[in-house]
C-alpha positions as CSV (number, residue, x, y, z in Angstrom):
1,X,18.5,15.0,-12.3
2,X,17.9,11.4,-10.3
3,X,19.2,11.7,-6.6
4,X,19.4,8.0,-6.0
5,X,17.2,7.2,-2.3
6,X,19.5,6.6,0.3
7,X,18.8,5.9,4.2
8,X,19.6,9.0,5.4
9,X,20.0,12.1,2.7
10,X,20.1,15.5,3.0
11,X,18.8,17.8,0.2
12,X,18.6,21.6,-0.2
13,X,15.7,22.9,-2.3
14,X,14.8,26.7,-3.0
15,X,12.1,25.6,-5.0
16,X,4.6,13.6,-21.6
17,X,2.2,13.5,-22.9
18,X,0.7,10.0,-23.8
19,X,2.2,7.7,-27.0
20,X,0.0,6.5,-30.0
21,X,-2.1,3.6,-28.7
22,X,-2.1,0.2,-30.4
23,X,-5.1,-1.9,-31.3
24,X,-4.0,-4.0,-28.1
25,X,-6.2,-5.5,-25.2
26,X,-7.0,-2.8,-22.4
27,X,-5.4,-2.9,-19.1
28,X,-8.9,-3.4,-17.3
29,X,-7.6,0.0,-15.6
30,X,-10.0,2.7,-16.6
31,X,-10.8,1.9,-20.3
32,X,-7.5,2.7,-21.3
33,X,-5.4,0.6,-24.4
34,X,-1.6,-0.1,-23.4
35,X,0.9,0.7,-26.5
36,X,2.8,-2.1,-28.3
37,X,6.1,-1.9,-26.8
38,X,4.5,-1.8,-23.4
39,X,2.1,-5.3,-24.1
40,X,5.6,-7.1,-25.6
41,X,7.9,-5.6,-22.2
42,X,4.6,-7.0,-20.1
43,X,5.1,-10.4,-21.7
44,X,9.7,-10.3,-21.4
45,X,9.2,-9.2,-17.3
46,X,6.3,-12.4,-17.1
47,X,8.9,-14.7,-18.4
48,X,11.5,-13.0,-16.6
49,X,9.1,-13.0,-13.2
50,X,8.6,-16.8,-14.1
51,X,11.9,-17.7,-13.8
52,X,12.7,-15.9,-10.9
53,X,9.5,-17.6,-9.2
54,X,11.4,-21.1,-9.4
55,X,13.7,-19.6,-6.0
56,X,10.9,-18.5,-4.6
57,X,13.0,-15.1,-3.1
58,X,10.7,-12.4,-5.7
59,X,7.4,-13.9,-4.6
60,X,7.7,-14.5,-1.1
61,X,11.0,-12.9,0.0
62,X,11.3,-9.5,-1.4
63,X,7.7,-8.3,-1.6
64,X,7.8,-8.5,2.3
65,X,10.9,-6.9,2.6
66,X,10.1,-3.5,3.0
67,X,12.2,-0.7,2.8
68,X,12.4,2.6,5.2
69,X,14.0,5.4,3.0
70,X,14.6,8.4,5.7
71,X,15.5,11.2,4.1
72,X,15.8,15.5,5.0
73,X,14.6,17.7,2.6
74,X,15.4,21.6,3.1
75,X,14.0,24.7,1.5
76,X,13.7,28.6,2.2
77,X,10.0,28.9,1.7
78,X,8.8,26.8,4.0
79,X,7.7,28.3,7.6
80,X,9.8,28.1,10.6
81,X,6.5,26.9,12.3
82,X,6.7,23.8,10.3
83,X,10.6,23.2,10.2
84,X,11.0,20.0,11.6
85,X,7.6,18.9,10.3
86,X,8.1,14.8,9.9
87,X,5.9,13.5,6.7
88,X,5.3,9.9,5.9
89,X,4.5,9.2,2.4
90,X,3.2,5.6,1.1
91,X,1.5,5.0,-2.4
92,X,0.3,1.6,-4.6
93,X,-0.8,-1.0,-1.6
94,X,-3.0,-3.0,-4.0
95,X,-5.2,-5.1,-1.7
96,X,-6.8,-7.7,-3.1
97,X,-3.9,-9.1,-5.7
98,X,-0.9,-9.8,-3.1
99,X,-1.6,-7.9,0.0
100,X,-4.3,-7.9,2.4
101,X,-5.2,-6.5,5.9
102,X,-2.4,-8.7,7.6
103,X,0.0,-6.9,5.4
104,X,-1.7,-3.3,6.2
105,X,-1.2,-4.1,9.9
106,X,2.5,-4.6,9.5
107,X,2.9,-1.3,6.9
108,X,0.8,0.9,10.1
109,X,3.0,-0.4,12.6
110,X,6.2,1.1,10.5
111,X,4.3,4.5,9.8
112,X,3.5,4.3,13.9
113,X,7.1,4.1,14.5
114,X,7.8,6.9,12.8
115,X,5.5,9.3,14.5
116,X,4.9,11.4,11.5
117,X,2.9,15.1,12.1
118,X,1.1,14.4,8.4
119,X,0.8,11.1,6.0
120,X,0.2,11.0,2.5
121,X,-1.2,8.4,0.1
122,X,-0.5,8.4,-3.4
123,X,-2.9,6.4,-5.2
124,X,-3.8,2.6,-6.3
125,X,-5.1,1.4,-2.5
126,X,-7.1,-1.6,-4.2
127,X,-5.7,-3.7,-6.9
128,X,-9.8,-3.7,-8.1
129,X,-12.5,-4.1,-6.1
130,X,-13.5,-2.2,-3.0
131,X,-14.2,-4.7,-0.7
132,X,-11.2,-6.0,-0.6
133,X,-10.3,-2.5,1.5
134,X,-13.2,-3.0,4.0
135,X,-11.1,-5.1,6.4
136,X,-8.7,-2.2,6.6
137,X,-10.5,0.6,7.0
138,X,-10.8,0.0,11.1
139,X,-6.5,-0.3,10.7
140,X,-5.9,3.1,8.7
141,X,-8.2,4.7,11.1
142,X,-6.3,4.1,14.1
143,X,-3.6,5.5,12.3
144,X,-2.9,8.9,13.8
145,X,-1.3,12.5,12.3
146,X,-1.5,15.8,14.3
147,X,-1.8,17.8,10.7
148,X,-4.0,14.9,9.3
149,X,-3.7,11.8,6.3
150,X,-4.6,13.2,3.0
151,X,-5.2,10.4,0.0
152,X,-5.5,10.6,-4.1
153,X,-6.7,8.4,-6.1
154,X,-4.5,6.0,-8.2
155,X,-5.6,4.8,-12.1
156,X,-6.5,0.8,-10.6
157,X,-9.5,3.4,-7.9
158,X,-11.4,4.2,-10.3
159,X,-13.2,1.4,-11.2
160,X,-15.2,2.0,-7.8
161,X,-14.3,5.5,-7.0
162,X,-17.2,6.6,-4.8
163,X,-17.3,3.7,-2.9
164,X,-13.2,3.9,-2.1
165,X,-13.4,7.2,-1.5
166,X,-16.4,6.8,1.4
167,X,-14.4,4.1,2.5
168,X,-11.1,5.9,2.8
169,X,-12.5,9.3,4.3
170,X,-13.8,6.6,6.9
171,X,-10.4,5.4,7.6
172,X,-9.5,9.0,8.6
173,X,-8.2,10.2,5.3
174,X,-9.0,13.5,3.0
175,X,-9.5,12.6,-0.3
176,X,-8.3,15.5,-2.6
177,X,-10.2,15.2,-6.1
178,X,-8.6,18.2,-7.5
179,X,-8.5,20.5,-4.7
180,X,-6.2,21.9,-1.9
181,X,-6.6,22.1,2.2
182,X,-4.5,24.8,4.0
183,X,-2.3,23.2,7.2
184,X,-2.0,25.8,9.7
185,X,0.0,26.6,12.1
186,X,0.2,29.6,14.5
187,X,-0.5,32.4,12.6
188,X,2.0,30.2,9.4
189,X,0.5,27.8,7.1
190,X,1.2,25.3,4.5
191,X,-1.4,23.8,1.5
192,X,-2.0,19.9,0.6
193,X,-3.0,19.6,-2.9
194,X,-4.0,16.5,-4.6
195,X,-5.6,15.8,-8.3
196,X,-7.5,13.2,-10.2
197,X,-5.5,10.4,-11.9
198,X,-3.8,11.3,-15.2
199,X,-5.0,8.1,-17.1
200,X,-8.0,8.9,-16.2
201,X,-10.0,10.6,-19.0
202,X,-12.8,11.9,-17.1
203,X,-12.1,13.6,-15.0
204,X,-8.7,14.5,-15.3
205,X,-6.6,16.4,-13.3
206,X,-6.7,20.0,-13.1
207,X,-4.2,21.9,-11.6
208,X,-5.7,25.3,-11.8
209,X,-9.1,24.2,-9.5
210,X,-6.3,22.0,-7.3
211,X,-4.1,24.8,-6.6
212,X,-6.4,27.8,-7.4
213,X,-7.0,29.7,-4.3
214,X,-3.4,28.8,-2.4
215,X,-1.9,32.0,-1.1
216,X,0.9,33.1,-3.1
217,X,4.1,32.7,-1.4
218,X,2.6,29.5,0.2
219,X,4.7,26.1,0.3
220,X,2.8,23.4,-1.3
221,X,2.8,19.8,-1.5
222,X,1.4,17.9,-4.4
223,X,-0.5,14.1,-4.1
224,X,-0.2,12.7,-7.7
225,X,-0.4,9.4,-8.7
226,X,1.5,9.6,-11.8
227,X,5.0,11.0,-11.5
228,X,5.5,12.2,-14.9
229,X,3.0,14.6,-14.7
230,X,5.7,17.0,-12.9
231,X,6.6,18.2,-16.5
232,X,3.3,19.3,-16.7
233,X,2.9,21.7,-13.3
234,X,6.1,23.4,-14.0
235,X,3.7,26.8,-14.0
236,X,2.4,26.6,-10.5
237,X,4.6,27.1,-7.2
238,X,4.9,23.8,-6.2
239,X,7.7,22.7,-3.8
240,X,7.1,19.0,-3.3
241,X,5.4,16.4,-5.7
242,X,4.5,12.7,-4.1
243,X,3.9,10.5,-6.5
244,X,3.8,6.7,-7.0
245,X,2.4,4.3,-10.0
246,X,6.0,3.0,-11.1
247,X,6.5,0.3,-8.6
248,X,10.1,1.1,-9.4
249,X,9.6,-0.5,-11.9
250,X,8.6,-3.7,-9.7
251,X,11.5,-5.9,-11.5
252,X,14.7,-4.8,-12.5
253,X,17.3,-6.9,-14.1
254,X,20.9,-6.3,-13.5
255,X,22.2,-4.2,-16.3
256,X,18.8,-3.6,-18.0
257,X,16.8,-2.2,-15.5
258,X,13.0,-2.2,-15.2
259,X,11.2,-4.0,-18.2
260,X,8.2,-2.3,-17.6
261,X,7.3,0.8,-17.0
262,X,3.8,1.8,-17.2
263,X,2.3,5.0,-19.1
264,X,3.0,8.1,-16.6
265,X,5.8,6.6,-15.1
266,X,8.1,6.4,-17.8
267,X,10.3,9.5,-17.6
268,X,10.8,9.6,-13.4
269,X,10.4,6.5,-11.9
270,X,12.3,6.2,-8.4
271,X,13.2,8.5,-5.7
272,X,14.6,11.8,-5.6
273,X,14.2,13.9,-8.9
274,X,14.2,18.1,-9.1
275,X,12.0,19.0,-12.1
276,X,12.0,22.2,-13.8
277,X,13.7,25.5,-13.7
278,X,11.9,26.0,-10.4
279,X,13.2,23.0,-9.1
280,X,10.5,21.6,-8.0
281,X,11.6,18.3,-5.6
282,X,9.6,14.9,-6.6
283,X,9.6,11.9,-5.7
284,X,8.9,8.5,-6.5
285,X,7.8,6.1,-4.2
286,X,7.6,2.5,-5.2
287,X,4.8,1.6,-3.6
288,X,3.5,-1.5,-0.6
289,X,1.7,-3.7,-2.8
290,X,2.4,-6.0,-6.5
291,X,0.2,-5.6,-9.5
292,X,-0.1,-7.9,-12.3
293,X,2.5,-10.2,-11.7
294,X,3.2,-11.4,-7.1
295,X,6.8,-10.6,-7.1
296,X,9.5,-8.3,-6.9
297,X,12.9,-8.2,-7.9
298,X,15.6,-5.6,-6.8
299,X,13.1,-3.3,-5.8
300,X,11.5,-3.5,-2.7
301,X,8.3,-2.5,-1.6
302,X,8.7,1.2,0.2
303,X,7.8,3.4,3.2
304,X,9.5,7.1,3.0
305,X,10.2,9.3,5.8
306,X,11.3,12.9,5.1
307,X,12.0,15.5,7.6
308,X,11.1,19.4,6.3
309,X,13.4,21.7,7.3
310,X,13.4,25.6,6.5
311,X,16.9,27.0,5.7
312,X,17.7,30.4,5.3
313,X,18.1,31.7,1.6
């Protein structure tokens, strides 16, 4: 079920595998081939973009228009020690194609504002190369979290992984690469998990070495790039997924929706969504930065806000 985003929201939680690739050019995104039907929907949202280009609204207008979703989730297993707990979740910034440090100044002075106790990343910080992050690094540092800034890679990382990673854990982030940190507080705690990219072929995501270890009974929040991976976690105790990749699809057309919608994306691809008979909550962010075409269209760039509450069962 999609719960549309909305300003302010309240929620109550108690809780694809890839197509046959065509002979088509790679994405330049890890090795990996697109299928037909997504290289011909690329093509229909370029023309598309083009013409919306000529007002000049979904290249200069709309991919600065950034949109603050605020929204409270609620659920019975997580700690009254952390009820209240504000998170800030951001995903796909892209520098280096349509967004550089000047934008990241204005994207940490919204997270500031919000005066979040944790922050997430999910995926994609660099369009390609890992230089173009090095002007941003001293920015995200002065970023600040009481229960810390936690980061996965996105599919457009991996080209440079190593070096994006050194360069994010010097901005103040943990990079999880398939693993887990416990939060605690008190004598109550909460665990971070993050994986590897699911386009990604080596090396994968593995849920059981990222979640392996967590304390049963132990609320747990997911970093994964991909948002259609939900349907593949369904077997752990997961209460929250943060995921990104979509864009939202990046343009939608009134009455036909998104064009394009790339491989792990396909299936959930903005906002609010509960997966699975646990009912695991995920959601869809779409993203600070542009890839592969400058401009947006009825989907703005986002920043999401959610409060976590504990309610009784």
């Amino acid at each position: 079920m999609n719960e549309p985003s909305q300003n302010k929201s309240r929620v109550s939680a108690t809780g694809g595998g890839h197509g046959n690739l065509a002979e088509l050019p790679s994405t330049g995104t890890g090795g990996k081939k697109i299928t037909r039907r997504q290289f011909l929907a690329r093509g229909a949202a370029a023309l598309i973009g083009a013409g919306l280009l000529t007002g000049g609204y979904s290249w200069k207008g709309e991919p600065s228009w950034l949109e603050i979703n605020n929204l409270t989730l609620e659920w019975k297993e997580l700690p009254a020690s952390f009820s209240g707990l504000k998170l800030v979740h951001f995903s796909d910034v892209h520098l280096g194609f349509n967004k550089d440090a000047g934008d990241v100044k204005r994207l940490i002075r919204h997270i500031r504002e919000a005066e979040p106790d944790l922050i997430c990343f999910s995926g994609d910080i660099v369009d390609s190369y890992p230089e173009d992050l090095e002007d941003s690094v001293p920015l995200f540092a002065g970023l600040t979290a009481p229960l810390g800034k936690f980061a996965v890679l996105g599919n457009h990382d991996y080209k440079h992984a190593e070096q994006l990673v050194g360069l994010l854990e010097a901005a103040g982030f943990t990079v999880l690469r398939n693993r887990h940190v416990l939060i605690r507080r008190g004598d109550e705690s909460i665990a971070v998990a993050g994986m590897e990219d699911y386009l990604i072929n080596s090396p994968g995501p593995d849920p059981k070495a990222a979640m392996g270890g967590i304390p049963p009974g132990t609320f747990t929040v997911l970093l994964m790039h991909e948002p259609d991976y939900a349907d593949f976690v369904q077997e752990y105790s997961i209460q929250l997924q943060l995921s990104g990749h979509s864009h939202g699809g990046q343009i939608r057309v009134p009455f036909m929706g998104a064009p394009f919608l790339p491989d792990g994306s396909v299936k959930y691809v903005s906002g609010l969504y509960t997966v699975g008979d646990q009912r695991m909550k995920l959601y869809v962010n779409r993203g600070f930065g542009e890839t592969y075409m400058p401009f947006r269209f009825m989907c703005r760039p986002e920043l999401t806000v959610f409060t976590l509450r504990q309610v009784e069962g």
